[in-house]
C-alpha positions as CSV (number, residue, x, y, z in Angstrom):
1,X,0.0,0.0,0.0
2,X,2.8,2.6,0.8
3,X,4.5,1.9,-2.5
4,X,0.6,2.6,-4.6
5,X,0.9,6.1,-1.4
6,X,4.6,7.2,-2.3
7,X,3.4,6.8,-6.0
8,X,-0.1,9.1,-5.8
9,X,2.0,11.7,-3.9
10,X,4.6,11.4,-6.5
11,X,1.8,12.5,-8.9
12,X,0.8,15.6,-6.9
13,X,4.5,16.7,-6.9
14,X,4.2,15.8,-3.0
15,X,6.1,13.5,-0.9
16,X,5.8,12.1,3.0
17,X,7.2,14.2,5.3
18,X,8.7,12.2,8.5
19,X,9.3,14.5,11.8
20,X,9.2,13.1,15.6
21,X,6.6,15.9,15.9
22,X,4.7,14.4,13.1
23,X,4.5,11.3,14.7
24,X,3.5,12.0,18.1
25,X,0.4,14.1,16.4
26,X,-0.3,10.9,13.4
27,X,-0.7,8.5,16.2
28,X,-3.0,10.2,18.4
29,X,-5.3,10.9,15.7
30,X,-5.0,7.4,14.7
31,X,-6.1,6.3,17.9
32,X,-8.7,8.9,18.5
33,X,-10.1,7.7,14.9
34,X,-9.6,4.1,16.1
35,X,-11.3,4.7,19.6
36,X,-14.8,6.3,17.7
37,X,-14.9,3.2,15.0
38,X,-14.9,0.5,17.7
39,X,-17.7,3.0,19.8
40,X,-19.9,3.7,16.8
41,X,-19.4,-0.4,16.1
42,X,-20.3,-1.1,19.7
43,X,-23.2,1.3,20.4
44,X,-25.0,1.9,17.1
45,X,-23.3,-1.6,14.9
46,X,-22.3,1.3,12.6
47,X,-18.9,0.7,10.3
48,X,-16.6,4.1,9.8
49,X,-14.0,3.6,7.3
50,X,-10.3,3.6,8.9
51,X,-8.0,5.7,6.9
52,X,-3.9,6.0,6.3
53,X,-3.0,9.4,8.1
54,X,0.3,11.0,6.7
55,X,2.5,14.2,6.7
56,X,3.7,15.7,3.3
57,X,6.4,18.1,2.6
58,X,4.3,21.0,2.1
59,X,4.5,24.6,4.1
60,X,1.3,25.8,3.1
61,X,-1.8,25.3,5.7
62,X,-3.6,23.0,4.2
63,X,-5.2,19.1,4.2
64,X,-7.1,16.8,1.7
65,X,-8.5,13.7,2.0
66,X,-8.7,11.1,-0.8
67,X,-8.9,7.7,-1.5
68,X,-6.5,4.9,-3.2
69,X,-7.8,1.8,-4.5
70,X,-10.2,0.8,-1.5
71,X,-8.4,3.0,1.4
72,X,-9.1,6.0,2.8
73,X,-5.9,8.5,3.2
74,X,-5.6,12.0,4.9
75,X,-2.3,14.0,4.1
76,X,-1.9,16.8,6.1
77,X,0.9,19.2,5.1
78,X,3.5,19.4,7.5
79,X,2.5,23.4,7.6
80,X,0.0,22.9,9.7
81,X,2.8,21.8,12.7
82,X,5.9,23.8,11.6
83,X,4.7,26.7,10.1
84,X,2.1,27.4,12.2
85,X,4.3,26.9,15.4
86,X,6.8,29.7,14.1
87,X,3.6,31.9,13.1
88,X,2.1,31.7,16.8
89,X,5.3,32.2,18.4
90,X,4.8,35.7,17.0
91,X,2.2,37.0,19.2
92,X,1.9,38.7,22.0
93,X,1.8,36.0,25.0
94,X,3.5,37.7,27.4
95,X,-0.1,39.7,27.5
96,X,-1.9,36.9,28.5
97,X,0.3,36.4,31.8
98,X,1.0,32.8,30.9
99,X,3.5,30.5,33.1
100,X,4.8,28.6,29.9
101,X,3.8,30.3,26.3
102,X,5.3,27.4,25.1
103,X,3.4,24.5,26.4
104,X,0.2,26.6,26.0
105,X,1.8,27.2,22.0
106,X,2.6,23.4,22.0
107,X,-1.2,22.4,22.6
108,X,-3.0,25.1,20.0
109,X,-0.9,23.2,17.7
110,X,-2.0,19.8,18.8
111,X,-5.6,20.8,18.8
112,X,-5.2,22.6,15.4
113,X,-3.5,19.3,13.7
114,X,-6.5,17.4,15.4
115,X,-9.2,20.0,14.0
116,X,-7.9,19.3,10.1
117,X,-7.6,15.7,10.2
118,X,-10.9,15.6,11.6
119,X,-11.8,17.6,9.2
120,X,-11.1,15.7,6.4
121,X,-12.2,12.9,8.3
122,X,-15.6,14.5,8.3
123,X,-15.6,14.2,4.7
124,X,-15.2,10.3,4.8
125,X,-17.7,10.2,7.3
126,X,-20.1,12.1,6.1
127,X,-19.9,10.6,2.7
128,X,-18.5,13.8,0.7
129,X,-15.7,11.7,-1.1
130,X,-18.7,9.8,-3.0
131,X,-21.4,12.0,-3.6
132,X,-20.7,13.5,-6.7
133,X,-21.4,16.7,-5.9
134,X,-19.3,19.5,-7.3
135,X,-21.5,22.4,-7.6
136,X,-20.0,25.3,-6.1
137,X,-22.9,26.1,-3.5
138,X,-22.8,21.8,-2.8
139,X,-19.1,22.0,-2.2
140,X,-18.9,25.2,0.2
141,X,-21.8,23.0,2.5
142,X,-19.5,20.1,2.4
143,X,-16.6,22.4,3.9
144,X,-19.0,23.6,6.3
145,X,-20.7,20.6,7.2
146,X,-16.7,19.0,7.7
147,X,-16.2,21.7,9.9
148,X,-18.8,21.7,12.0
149,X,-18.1,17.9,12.4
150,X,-14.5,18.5,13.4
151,X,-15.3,20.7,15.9
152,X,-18.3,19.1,17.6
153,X,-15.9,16.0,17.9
154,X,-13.4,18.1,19.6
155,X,-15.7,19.5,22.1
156,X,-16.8,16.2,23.0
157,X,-13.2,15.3,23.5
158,X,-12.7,18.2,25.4
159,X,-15.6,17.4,28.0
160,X,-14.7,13.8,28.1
161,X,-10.9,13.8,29.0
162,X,-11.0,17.4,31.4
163,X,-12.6,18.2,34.3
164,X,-15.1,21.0,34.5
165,X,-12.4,23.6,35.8
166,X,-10.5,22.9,32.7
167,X,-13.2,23.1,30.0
168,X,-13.0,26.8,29.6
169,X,-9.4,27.3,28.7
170,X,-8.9,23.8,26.7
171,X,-12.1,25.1,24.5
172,X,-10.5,28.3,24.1
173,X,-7.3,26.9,23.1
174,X,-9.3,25.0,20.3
175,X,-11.0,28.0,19.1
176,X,-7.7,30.0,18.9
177,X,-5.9,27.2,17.1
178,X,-8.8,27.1,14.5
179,X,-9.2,31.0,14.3
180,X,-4.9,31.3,13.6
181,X,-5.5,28.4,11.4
182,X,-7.7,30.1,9.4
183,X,-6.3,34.0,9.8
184,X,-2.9,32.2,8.6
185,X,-4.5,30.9,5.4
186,X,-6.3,33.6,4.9
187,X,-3.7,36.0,3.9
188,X,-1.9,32.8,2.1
189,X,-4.8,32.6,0.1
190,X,-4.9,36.3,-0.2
191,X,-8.9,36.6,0.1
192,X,-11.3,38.3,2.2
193,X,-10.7,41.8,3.0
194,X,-6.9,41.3,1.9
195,X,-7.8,41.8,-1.9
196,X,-9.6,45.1,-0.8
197,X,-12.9,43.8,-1.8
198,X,-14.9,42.8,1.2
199,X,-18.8,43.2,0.1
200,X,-18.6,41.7,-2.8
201,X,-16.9,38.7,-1.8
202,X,-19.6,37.7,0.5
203,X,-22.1,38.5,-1.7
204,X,-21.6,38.6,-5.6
205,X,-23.5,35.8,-7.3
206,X,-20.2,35.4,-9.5
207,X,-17.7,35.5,-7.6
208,X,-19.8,32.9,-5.1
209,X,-20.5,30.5,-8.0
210,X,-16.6,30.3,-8.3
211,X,-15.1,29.0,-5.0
212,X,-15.3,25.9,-3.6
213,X,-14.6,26.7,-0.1
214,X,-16.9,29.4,2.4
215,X,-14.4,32.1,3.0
216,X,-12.1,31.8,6.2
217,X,-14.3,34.4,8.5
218,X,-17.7,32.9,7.6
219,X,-15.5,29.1,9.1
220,X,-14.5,31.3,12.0
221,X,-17.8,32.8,12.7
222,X,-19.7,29.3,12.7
223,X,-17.1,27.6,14.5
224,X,-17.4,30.4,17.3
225,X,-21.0,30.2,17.3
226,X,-20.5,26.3,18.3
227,X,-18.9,27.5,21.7
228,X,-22.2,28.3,23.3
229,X,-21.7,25.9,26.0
230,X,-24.1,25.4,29.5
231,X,-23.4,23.4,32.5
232,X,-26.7,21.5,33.8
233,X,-25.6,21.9,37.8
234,X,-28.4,22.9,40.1
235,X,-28.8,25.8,37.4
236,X,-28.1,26.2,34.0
237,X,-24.6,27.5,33.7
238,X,-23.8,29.0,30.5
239,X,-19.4,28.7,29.9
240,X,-17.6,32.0,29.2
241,X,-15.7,30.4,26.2
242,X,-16.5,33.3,24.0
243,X,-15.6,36.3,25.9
244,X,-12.1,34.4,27.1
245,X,-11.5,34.3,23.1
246,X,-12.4,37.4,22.5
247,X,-10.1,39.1,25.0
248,X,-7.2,36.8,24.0
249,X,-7.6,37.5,20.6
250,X,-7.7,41.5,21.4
251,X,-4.3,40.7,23.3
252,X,-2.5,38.5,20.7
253,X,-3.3,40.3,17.8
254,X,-3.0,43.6,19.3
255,X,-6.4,45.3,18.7
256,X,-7.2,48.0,19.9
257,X,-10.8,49.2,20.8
258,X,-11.3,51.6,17.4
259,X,-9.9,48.8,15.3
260,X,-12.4,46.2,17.0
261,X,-15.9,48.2,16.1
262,X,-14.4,48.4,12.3
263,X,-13.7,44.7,12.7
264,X,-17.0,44.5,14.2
265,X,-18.7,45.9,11.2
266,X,-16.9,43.2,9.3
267,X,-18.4,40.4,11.3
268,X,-22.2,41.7,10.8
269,X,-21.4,41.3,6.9
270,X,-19.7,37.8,7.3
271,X,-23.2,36.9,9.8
272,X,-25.7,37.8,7.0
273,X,-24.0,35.2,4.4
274,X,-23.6,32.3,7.0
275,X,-27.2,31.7,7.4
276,X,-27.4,30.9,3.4
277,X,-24.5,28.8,3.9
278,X,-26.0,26.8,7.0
279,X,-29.4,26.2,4.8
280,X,-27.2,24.5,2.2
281,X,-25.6,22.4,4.5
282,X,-29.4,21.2,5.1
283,X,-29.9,20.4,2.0
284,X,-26.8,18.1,1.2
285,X,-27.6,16.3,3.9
286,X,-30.9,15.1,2.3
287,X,-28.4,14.3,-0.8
288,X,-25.7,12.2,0.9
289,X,-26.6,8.8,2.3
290,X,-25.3,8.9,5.6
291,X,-23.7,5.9,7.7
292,X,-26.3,6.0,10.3
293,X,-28.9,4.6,7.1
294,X,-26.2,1.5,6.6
295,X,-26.2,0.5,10.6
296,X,-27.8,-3.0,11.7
297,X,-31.4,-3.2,12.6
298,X,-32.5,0.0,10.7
299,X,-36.0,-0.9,9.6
């Protein structure tokens, strides 16, 4: 199988990429990926494909999942480890009065490595790789829909393996490791407000009918509206995620308040265009068998 891999990649003008960082982030996805097919086999007799997890020598932040005669394989470019670790040592941590920048550095890169391969493990999951749909509005709902899927898994994670005084700042780490994520391919990409043309990205027919992707601040947007977490106690305890990532963001990327209203303006345009992208998420969903429809005993 590895020589049909190294060939494929040869194709692509990519190659593996082998780092002892690289390994320590492969193998616990592989066995976070491992641990959900044997609980989905257990609890709901469901089968999720396993899949070959690699690093390629690539700087760029990016990910694509694929498959090679009968086997699912994720190749995550190793710029979403090194890259990203040199862009995020950058910022302003001594703001945030941390004890050890790098150890809290160390883990937004762990969670952001874990956020793209289950992202692109979304799209196995949820059936994407097969559905033959490459309409521009289909493929932006598959993004969005992998998305979503990635981060729902990783708040899950979160709650399972911390306790509840933890939950706050691991979710937050998550967030910020997506949101740099995203900021950093943003400007590699060169869209958004970097091309000086804001409005009418979000909202020229053309232009829309042309990329295959939502843009980066509509992902960050719906990601952060996922962080609307509660605590069922005696009350109902909602989780200050999103004001902790707010004011760490404000810190690391050195906004001030004048600059945050005119960022603020920003957001209300990316808002209005997210709620057409969330209805055609709906609507592939009613296109794409899912593997819930395949498990055992479904009448």
């Amino acid at each position: 199988m590895i020589d049909k891999i190294v060939k494929y990649l040869e194709s692509k003008n990519e190659s593996i990429y082998l780092s002892d960082a690289g390994f320590e982030y492969i193998n616990l996805a592989q066995e976070l990926i491992s641990r959900e097919r044997l609980a989905a086999y257990e609890d709901r007799h469901i089968v999720i494909p396993g899949v070959c997890l690699y690093l390629i020598n690539n700087s760029s932040i990016n990910a694509f999942a694929t498959k090679i005669d009968d086997k699912y394989c994720i190749f995550v470019n190793k710029g979403i480890i090194e890259e990203q670790k040199t862009f995020l040592e950058t910022r302003n941590w001594a703001g945030l009065n941390i004890t050890d920048p790098n150890a809290y550095i160390e883990s937004m890169i762990k969670y952001g490595f874990l956020f793209i391969v289950f992202h692109e493990y979304g799209h196995i999951f949820c059936g994407h790789l097969e559905s033959g749909l490459y309409d521009a509005v289909d493929m932006q709902a598959k993004e969005c829909e992998a998305d979503k899927f990635s981060m729902d898994y990783l708040i899950k994670y979160t709650m399972l393996k911390y306790t509840n005084s933890e939950w706050t700042d691991e979710l937050k780490k998550i967030f910020l490791a997506e949101y740099f994520l995203l900021d950093k391919m943003q400007k590699q990409n060169f869209t958004d407000y970097y091309n000086g043309r804001l409005m009418q990205n979000y909202y020229d027919k053309d232009i829309i009918s042309k990329r295959d992707h939502p843009l980066d601040y509509q992902r960050i947007m719906y990601l952060f509206a996922m962080l609307n977490i509660v605590v069922i106690k005696d009350t109902i305890e909602p989780i200050a995620v999103k004001e902790c990532c707010i004011h760490d963001l404000k810190i690391l990327k050195n906004i001030d308040e004048d600059r945050l209203e005119f960022k603020g303006n920003n957001y209300l345009i990316v808002k209005e265009s997210i709620d057409k992208l969330m209805e055609s998420v709906n609507e592939i969903r009613k296109k794409i068998p899912r593997l819930i429809d395949n498990a055992e005993g479904k009448k």
